[in-house]
C-alpha positions in Angstrom: 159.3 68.0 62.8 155.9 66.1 61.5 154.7 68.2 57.9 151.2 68.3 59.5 152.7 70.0 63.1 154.3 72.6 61.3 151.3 73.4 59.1 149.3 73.4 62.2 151.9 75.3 63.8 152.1 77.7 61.0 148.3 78.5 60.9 147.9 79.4 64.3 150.8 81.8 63.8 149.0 83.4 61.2 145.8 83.6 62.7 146.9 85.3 65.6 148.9 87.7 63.7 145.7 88.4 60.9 143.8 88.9 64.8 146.5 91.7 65.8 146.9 93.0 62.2 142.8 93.2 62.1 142.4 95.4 65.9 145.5 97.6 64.6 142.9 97.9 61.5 139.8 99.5 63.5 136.3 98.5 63.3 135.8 100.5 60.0 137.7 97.6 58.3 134.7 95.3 58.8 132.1 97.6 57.8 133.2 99.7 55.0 136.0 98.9 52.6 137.8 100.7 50.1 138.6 99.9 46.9 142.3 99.6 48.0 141.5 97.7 51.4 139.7 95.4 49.7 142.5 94.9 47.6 144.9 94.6 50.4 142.8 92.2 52.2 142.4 89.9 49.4 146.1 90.0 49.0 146.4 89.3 53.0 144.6 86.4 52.8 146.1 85.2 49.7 149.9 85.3 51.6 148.6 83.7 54.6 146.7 81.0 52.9 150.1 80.3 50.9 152.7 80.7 53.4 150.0 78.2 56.0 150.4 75.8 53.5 153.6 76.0 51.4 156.4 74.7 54.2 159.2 75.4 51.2 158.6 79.3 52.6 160.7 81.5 55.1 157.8 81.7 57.5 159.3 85.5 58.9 159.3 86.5 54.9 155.9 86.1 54.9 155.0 87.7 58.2 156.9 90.9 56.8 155.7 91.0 53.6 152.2 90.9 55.4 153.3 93.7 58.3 153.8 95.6 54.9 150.4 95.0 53.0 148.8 95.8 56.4 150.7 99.2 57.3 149.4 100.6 53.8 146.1 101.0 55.2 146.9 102.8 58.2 149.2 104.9 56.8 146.9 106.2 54.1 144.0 106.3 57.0 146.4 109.1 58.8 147.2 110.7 56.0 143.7 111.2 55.0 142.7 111.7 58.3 144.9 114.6 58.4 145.3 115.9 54.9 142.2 116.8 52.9 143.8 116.8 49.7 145.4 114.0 50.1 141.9 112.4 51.2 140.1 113.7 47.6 142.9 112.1 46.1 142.5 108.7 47.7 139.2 108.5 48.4 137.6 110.8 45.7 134.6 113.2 46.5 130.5 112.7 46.6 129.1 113.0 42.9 125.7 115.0 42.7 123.1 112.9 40.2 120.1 114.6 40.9 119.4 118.3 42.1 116.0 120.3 42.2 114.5 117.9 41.1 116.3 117.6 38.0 119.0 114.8 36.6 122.9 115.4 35.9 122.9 113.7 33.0 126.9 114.6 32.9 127.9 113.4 36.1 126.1 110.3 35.2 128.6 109.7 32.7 130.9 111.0 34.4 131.1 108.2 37.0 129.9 105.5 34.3 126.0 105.3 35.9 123.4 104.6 33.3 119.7 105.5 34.4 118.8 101.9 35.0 121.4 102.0 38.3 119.8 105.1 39.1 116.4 104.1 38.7 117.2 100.6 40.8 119.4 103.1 43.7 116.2 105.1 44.3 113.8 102.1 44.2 115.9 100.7 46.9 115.4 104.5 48.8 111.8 103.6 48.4 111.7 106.4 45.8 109.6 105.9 42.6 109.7 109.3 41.1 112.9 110.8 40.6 111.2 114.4 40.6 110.3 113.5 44.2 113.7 114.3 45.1 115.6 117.3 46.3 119.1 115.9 45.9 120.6 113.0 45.4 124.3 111.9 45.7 126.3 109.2 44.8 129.1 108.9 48.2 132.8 108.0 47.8 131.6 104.3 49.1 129.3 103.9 46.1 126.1 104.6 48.4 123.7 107.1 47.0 122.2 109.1 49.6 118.8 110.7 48.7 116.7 113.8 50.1 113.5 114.1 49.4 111.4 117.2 48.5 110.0 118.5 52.2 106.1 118.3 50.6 107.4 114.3 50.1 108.9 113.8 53.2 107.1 111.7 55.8 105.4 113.5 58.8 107.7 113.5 61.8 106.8 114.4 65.6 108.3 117.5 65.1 105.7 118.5 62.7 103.5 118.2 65.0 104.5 119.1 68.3 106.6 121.8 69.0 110.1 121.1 71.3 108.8 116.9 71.9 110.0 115.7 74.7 113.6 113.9 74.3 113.4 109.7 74.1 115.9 107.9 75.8 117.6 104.5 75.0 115.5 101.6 77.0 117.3 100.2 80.2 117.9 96.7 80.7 117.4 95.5 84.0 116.8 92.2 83.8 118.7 89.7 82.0 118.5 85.9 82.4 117.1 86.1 85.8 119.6 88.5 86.8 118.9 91.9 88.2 121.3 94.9 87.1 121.0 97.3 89.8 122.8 100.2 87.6 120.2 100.2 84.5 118.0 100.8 87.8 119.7 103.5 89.4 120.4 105.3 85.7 116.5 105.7 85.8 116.1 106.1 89.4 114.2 102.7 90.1 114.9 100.4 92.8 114.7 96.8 93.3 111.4 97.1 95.1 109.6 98.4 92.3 110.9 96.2 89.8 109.3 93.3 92.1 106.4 95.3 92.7 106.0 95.5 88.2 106.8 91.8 88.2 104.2 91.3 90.5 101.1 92.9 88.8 102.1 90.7 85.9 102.3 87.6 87.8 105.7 86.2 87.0 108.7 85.4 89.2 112.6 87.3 88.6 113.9 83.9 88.0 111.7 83.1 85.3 112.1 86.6 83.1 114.9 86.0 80.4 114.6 89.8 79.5 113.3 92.4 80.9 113.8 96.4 79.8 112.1 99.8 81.0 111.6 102.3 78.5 112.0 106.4 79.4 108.6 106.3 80.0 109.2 104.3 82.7 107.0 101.0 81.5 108.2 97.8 81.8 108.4 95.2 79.4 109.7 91.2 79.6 110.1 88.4 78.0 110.1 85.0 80.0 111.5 81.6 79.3 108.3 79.6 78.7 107.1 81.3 74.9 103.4 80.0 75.7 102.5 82.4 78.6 101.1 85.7 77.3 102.3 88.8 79.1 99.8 91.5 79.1 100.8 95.0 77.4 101.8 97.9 79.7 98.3 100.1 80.0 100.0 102.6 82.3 99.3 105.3 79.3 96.4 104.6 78.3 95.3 104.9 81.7 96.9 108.3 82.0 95.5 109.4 78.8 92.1 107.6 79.9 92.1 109.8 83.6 93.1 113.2 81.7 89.9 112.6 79.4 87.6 112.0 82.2 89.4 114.9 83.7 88.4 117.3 80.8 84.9 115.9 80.4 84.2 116.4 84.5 85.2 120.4 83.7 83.2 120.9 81.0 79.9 119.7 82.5 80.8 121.3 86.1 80.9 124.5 83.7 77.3 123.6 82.6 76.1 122.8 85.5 77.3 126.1 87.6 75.5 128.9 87.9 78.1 131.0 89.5 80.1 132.8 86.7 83.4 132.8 88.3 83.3 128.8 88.8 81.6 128.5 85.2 85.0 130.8 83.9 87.4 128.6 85.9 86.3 125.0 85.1 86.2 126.1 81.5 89.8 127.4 81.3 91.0 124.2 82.9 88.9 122.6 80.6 90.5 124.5 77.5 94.2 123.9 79.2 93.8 120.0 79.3 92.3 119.7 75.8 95.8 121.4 74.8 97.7 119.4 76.5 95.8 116.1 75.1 96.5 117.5 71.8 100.1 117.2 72.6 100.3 114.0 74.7 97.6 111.9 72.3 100.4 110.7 70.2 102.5 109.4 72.8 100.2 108.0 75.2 98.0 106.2 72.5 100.9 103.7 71.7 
């Protein structure tokens, strides 16, 4: 056999095996590595590169000695997996560098951080003041994970309204002309409508690339041609528009009445839809 057939031979071998090797592996492989995986993958590579190449080597040596390299990982992952000792041992436990408010100045040294890593760790945060924060750790993946004071914290919907409604993920019905009928039915939209949406905005199915409907139930696409502008859903600003007007039409009816009982009326449902603006603003603003 040709040098070159067996090499090419060889490395398609490999590469399927590294492909079966990686799926046995998981996912977590690809986005978080250990110290040790990363060891074992550099060693991986380093076998497969040589055995692709050297022809002098017992192709089935290789493969074994990388079934080998490659099993460590797993079976460390199901020990730690079920053994929490065993886990601290391998994978070591979260250092605390800052709580209250205040620096461990021991664990620092402990793990070898000097404040300048620190310092550069919470810039990254988007935290200049290290008496800003609450607590800060450093994980087992070198990540530091930072909480900030709640006076520093940044003002979430849930400081505002009480029990906010729940926000689903947006449904894609439309993708490269092609109508998904399931993304549809998930939200309880038909075909009809989608043409109907389509059609106050002027533009064909077979010319939207992408097209997805939030769980608010607005529509938004994108079309092939860049140059054509699509206008903005206004179905809530409308909404928010039509309750204003609404609360404006009870207040003056309540000024304009003579009859008491009318005059009490329009002003409670005057007072319950300036409530419920102050709760729906937010949302139907944007």
């Amino acid at each position: 056999m040709l040098d070159w057939i067996e090499v090419v031979i060889r490395s398609f071998s490999i590469i399927i095996g590294l492909f079966v090797i990686t799926k046995i592996l998981g996912k977590k492989q690809l986005s978080k590595l250990s110290f040790f995986e990363y060891i074992v993958g550099i060693t991986i590579g380093d076998i497969a590169g040589t055995l692709s190449m050297d022809l002098g080597l017992n192709v089935m040596h290789g493969l074994i000695s990388i079934f080998i390299w490659s099993m460590f990982p797993v079976a460390i992952s199901f020990l730690s997996l079920h053994n929490k000792k065993f886990r601290d041992f391998v994978e070591g436990n979260s250092t605390v560098f800052i709580k209250n408010g205040k620096i461990m100045e021991d664990n620092l040294k402990k793990e070898k951080y000097t404040l300048d890593e620190l310092l550069e760790q919470l810039r990254k945060k988007d935290v200049f003041k290290f008496a800003d924060v609450e607590f800060a750790t450093l994980e087992t993946n070198g990540d530091l994970s930072v909480l900030l004071k709640k006076e520093k914290q940044p003002l979430s919907v849930e400081d505002v309204i009480d029990n906010p409604p729940a926000i689903k993920e947006p449904q894609t019905v439309v993708m490269d002309g092609q109508i998904f009928d399931e993304p549809l039915t998930t939200i309880g939209l038909n075909r009809r409508w989608l043409k109907e949406e389509l059609d106050k905005k002027g533009v064909a199915i077979e010319n939207v690339f992408l097209a997805q409907v939030d769980s608010y139930g607005q529509l938004t696409i994108d079309v092939y041609d860049d140059k054509i502008e699509i206008p903005k859903p206004q179905e809530k600003q409308l909404l928010l528009a039509s309750l204003k007007k609404c609360e404006a039409d009870f207040e003056l009816f309540a000024l304009q009445t003579e009859n008491r009982t009318a005059k009490d009326m329009y002003a409670r449902n005057a007072q319950k839809l300036q409530d419920m603006l102050i709760k729906l603003t937010a949302y139907l603003e944007h």
